[in-house]
C-alpha positions in Angstrom: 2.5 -8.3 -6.2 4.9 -10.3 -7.7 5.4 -9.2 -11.2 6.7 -11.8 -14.3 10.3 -11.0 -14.9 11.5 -9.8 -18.4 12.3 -12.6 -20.8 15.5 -12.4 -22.8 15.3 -10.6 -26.0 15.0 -12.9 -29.0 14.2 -16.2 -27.2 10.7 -17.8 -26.1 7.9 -17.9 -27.7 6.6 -15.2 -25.2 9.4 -12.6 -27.4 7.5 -14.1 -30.7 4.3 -13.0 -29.6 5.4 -9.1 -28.5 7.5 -9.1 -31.6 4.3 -9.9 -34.0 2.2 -7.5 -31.7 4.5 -4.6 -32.7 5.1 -5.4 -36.5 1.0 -5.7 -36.6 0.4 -2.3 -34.7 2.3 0.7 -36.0 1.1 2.4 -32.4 3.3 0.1 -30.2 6.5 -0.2 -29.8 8.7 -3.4 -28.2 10.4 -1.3 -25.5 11.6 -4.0 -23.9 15.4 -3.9 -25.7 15.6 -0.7 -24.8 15.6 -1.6 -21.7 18.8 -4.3 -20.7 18.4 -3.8 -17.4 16.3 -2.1 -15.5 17.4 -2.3 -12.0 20.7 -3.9 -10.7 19.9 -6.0 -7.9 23.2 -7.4 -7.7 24.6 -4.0 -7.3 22.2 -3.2 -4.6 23.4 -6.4 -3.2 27.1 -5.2 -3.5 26.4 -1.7 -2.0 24.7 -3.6 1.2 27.6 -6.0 1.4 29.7 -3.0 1.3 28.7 -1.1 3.9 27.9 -4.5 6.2 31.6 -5.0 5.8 33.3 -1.7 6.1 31.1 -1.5 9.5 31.7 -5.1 10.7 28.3 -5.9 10.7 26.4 -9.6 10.5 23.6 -9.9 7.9 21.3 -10.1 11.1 22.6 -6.6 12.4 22.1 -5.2 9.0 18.4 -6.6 9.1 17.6 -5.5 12.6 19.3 -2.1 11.5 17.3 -1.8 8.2 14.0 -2.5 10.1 15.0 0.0 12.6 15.3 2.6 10.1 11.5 1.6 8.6 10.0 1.1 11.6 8.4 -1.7 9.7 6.1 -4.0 12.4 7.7 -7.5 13.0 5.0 -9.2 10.7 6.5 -6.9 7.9 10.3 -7.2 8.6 13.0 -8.4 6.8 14.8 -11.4 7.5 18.7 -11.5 7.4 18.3 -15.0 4.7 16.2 -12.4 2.6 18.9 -9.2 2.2 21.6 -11.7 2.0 20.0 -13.9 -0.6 18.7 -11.1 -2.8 21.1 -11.2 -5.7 20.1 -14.8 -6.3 16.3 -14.1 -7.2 14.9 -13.2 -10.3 12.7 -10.5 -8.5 12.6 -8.9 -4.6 9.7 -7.4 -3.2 9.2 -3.4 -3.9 9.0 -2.4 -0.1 11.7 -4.4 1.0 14.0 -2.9 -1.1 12.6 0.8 -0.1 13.8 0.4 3.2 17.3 -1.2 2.3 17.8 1.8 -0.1 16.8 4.2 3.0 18.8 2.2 5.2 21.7 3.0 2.2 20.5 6.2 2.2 20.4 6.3 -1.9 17.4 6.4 -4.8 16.0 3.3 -6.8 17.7 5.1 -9.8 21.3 5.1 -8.6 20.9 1.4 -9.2 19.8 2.0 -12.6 22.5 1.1 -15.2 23.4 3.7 -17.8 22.8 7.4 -17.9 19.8 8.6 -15.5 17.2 10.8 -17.1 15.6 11.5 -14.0 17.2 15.1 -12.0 18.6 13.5 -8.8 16.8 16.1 -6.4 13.3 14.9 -7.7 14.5 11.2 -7.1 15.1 11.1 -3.2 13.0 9.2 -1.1 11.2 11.2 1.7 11.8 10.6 4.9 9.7 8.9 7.4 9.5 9.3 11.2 8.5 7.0 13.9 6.0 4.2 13.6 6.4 4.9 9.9 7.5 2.9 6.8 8.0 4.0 3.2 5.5 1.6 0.7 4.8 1.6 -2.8 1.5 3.2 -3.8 0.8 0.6 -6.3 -2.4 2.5 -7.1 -0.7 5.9 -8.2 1.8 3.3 -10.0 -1.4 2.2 -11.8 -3.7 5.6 -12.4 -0.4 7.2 -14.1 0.0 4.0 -16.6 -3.8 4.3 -17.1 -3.3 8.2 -17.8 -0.4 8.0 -20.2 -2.1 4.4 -21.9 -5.3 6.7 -23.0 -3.4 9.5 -23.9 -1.3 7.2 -26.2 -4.8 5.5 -27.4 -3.4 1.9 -26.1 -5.2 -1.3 -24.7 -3.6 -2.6 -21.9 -2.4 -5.7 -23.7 -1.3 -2.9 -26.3 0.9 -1.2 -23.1 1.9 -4.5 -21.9 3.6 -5.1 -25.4 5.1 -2.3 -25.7 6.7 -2.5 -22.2 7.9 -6.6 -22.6 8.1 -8.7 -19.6 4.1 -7.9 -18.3 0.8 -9.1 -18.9 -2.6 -6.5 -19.2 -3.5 -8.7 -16.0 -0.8 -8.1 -14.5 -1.0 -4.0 -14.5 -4.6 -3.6 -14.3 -4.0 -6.0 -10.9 -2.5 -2.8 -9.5 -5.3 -1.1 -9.0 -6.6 -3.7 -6.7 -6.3 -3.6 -3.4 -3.2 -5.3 -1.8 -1.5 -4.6 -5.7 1.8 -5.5 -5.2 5.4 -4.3 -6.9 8.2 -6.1 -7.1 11.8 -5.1 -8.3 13.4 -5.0 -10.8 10.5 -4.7 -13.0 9.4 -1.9 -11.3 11.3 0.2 -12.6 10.3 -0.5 -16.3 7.2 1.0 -15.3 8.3 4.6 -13.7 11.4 5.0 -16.7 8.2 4.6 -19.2 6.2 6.8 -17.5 9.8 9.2 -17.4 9.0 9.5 -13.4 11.6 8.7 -10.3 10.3 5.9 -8.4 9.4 8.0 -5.1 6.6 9.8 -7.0 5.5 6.0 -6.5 5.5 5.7 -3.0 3.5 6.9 0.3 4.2 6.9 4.1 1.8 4.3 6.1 2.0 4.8 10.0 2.1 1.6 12.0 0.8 1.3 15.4 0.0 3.7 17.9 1.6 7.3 17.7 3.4 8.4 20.4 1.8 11.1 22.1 -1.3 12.2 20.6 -3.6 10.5 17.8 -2.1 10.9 14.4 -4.8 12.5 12.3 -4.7 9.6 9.6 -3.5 6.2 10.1 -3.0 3.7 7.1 -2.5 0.2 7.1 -1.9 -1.7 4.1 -2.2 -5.7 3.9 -2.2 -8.6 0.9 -5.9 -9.3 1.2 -7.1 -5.4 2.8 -7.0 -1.7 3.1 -7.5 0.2 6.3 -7.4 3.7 6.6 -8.4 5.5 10.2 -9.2 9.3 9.7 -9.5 12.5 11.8 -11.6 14.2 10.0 -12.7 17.0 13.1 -12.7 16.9 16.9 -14.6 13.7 18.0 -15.2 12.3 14.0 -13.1 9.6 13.3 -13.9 7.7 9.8 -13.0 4.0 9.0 -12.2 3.1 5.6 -11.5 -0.3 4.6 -11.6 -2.2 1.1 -11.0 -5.8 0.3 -11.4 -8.8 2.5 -10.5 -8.2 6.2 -8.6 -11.2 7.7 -7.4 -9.8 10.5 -3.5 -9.3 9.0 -3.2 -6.2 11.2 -3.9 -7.7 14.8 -5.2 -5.3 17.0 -3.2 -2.3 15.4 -6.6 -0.4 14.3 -7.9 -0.9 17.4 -5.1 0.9 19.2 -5.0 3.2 16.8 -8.9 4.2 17.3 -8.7 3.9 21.2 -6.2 6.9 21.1 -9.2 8.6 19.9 -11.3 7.7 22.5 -11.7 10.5 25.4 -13.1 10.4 29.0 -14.5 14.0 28.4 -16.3 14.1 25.3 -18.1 10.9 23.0 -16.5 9.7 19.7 -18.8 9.5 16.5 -17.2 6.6 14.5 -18.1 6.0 10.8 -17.3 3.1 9.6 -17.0 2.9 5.5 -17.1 -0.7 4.6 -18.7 -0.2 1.2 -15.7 -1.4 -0.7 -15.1 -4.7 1.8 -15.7 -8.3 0.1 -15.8 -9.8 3.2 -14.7 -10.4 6.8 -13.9 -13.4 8.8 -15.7 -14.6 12.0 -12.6 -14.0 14.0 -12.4 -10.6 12.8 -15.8 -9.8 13.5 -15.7 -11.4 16.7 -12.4 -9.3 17.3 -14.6 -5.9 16.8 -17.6 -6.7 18.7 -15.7 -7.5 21.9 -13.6 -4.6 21.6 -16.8 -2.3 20.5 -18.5 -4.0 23.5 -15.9 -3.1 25.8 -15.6 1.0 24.7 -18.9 1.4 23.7 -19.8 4.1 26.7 -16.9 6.4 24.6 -18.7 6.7 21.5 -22.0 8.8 20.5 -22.5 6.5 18.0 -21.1 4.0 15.3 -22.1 4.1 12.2 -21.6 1.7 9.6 -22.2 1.8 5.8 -22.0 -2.2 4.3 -22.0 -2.3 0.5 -23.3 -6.0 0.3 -25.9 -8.5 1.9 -23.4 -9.9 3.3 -21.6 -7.5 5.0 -24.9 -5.9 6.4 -25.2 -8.9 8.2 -21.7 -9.0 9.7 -22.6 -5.4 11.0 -26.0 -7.1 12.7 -24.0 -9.5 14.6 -21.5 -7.5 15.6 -24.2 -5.2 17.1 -25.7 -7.6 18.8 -22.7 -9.7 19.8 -21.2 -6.0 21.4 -25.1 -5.1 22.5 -24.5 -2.0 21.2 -28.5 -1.1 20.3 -29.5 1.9 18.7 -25.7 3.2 19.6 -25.2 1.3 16.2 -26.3 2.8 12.9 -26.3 0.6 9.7 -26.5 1.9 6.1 -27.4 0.6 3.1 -27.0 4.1 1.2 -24.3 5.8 0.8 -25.9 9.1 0.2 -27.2 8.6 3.4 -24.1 7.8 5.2 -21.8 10.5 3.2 -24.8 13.1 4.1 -24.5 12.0 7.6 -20.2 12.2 8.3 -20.7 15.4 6.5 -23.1 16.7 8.9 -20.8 15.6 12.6 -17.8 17.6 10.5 -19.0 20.8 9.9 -21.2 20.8 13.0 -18.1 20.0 15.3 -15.4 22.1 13.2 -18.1 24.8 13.6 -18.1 24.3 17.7 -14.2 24.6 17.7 -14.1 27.8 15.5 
């Protein structure tokens, strides 16, 4: 998400309005001087530039080196015009600038002008393996704004005052799925909350793990969530929210098919309660590659939280001729009583 970048103190008509907002509400206070600049960009830039140099390195090197180091996908990775053009732009994506920093090997608050009130140690970045890049958890970002903003007694337009530079719109969006961050206004947000910026983020695995199934796979797109669970021995659970486009190819699909055994069936649940929507493609996508694996799975079950989505789940079982190997919910006490029944019945076989 691309957030509105702070206005200049004392000019616009946008500064009017947060200045009358504070001098009407004795709870809220115009942070927004006391703030002058929240993250240097330009110094990021610098440090890049810096190292590219002292190593000989072309802007493409340092690209192909940076995506190396976040294992980001090639849909996800960052072009050589976009590290090298950063200092011009008013804002740069949050992610993109976690895996330059890693890449640098330094913290979002070593860019921070003026004295750091966060203890380095707490402020480093975790590390990230394999098939792994480091995102923003714009929903933490959100539920900790949401925390503090009650505690204080604010509104979110109240908060948004307070902060300068954001609109109530524009923080409640992080709670949505696909809510998006963008430096340097980020960091506005985490020095209010007095937090380092990696309390912020979380590790999302890309692609297929080498060697054996990781036990939770998350992918993270503009328009939809996916998350791909382990939950026991031969229960895998599909979560998904928002609307499902198909921006992760065929990613969750290899991802499940690690799961998928010669020896023993797979019971898939598939939690679609929280998806808008899906396209024909998508659905298409699933029923030919459901059709193809279906003699692997005990059953799949699917719970659809709309009309709409129930029939999506119809066609795809008929498309895939799955049958009665398909399972489609309308409750979700039904379907939660069900996945809780496969996990402590095959957790109690392996025990």
């Amino acid at each position: 998400m691309k957030m509105p970048s702070s206005k200049i103190p004392g000019h616009g008509f946008d500064h009017v309005v947060r200045s009358i907002g504070a001098s009407c509400d004795p709870q809220v206070t115009d942070m927004s001087a006391s703030y002058p600049k929240d993250f240097d960009v330009c110094a990021l830039y610098a440090a890049l530039d810096a190292q590219r140099q002292a190593r000989g390195l072309s802007w493409q090197r340092v690209a192909l080196e940076i995506n190396r180091s976040s294992q980001r996908v090639p849909a996800r990775s960052l072009s050589a015009s976009t590290i090298a053009s950063m200092h011009t732009k008013r804002s740069v994506e949050g992610d993109g600038v976690l895996q330059m920093l890693i890449w640098l090997r330094r913290t979002p608050e070593s860019f921070v002008p003026g004295p750091c009130e966060i203890v380095p140690e707490t402020a480093s970045l975790p590390s990230i393996g394999p098939h792994q890049v480091l995102r923003f958890d714009a929903r933490a970002l959100y539920q900790a704004l949401n925390s503090r903003r009650l505690a204080r007694g604010l509104t979110w337009t109240q908060l948004a005052l307070e902060l300068g530079g954001f609109s109530a719109s524009s923080l409640t969006r992080l709670a949505k799925a696909g809510g998006r961050v963008a430096f340097p206004q980020v960091m506005r947000l985490t020095r209010w909350l007095g937090a380092p910026a990696a309390h912020f983020t979380r590790i999302s695995n890309w692609g297929p793990m080498p060697h054996s199934p990781a036990s939770r796979i998350e992918h993270r797109g503009v328009h939809c969530d996916m998350q791909i669970e382990a939950l026991a021995p031969n229960v895998v659970r599909i979560a998904l929210s928002g609307w499902d486009a198909g921006e992760f190819g065929d990613l969750p699909m290899q991802a499940l098919g690690q799961h998928l055994r010669s020896d023993e069936l797979l019971e898939l649940y598939i939690d679609a309660r929280a998806v808008r929507g899906a396209s024909i493609d998508v659905s298409s996508d699933w029923a030919r590659w459901l059709g193809r694996h279906k003699h692997g799975f005990a059953h799949i079950s699917m719970l659809t939280g709309s009309s709409f989505i129930q029939l999506t789940a119809k066609f795809v079982q008929r498309f895939a001729e799955l049958g009665e190997l398909m399972r489609i919910y309308t409750e979700a006490k039904a379907f939660d009583t069900a996945l809780a029944a496969s996990v402590q019945r095959h957790c109690a076989d392996r025990s």
